[in-house]
C-alpha positions as CSV (number, residue, x, y, z in Angstrom):
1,X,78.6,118.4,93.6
2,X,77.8,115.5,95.7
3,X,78.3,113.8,99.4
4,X,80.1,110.7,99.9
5,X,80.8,109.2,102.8
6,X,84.5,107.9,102.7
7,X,85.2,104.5,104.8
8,X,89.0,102.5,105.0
9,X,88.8,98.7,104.3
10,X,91.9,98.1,106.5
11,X,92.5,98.6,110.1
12,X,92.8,101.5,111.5
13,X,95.5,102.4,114.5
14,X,95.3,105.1,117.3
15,X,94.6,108.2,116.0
16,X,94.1,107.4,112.7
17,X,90.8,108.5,110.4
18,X,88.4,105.7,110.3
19,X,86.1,107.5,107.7
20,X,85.3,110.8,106.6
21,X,82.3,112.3,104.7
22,X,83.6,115.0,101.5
23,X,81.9,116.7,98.8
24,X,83.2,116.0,95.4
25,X,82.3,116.0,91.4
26,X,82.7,112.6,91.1
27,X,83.4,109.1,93.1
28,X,86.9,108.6,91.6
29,X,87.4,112.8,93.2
30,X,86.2,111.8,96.1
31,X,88.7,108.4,96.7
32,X,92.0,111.0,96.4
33,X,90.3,113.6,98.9
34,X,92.4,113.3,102.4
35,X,91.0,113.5,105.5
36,X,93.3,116.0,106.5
37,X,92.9,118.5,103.5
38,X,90.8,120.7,105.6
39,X,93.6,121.7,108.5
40,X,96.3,121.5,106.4
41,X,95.0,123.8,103.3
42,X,94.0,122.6,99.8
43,X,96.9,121.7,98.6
44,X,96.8,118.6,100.0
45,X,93.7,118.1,98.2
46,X,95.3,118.9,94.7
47,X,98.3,117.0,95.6
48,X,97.4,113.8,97.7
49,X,98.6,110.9,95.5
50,X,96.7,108.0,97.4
51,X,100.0,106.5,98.6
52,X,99.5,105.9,102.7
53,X,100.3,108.7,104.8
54,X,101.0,108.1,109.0
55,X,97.1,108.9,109.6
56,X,95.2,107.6,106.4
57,X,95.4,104.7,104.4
58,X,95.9,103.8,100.2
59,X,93.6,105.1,98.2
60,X,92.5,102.0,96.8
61,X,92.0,100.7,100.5
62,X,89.0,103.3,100.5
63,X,85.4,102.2,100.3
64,X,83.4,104.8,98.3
65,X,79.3,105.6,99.4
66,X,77.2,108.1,97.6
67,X,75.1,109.8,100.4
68,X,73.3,112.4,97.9
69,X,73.5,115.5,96.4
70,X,75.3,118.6,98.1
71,X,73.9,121.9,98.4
72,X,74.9,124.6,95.8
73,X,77.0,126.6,98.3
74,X,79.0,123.6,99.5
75,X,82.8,123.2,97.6
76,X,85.5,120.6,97.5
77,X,86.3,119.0,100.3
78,X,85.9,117.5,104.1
79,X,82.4,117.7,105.9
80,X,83.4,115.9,109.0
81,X,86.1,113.1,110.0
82,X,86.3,110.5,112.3
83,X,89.3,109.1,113.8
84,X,90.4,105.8,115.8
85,X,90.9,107.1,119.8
86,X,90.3,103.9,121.5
């Protein structure tokens, strides 16, 4: 598994996720992981079809940065989020 830190190319509104750092097998994994997948269950994670949701943007409006390998005990998913509150 590895850490990638995920960052929108568009503009982000109030209270929307600017970025968002996940653990994933691969890049392409890691463009289709929400921001949101952690609160809501993993379903979303499974499910998420890129298309843009109220509080994330297109999948192919994400930028994609490898940070490094992840640590054997992390899984799938969201490490930490950031969202737009100004």
């Amino acid at each position: 598994m590895f850490l990638y830190l995920l960052t929108r190319t568009d503009t982000a509104n109030y209270d929307e996720y600017i970025s968002a750092v996940v653990c994933a097998k691969s890049k392409k994994e890691a463009r289709y992981i929400h921001p949101r997948a952690e609160w809501d269950n993993e379903e979303t994670i499974l499910n998420w079809n890129g298309i843009k949701t109220l509080d994330w943007t297109s999948a192919n409006k994400v930028k994609v940065t490898y940070l490094g390998k992840a640590k054997t005990r992390l899984r799938k998913g969201i490490i930490d989020t950031n969202q737009n509150w100004s």
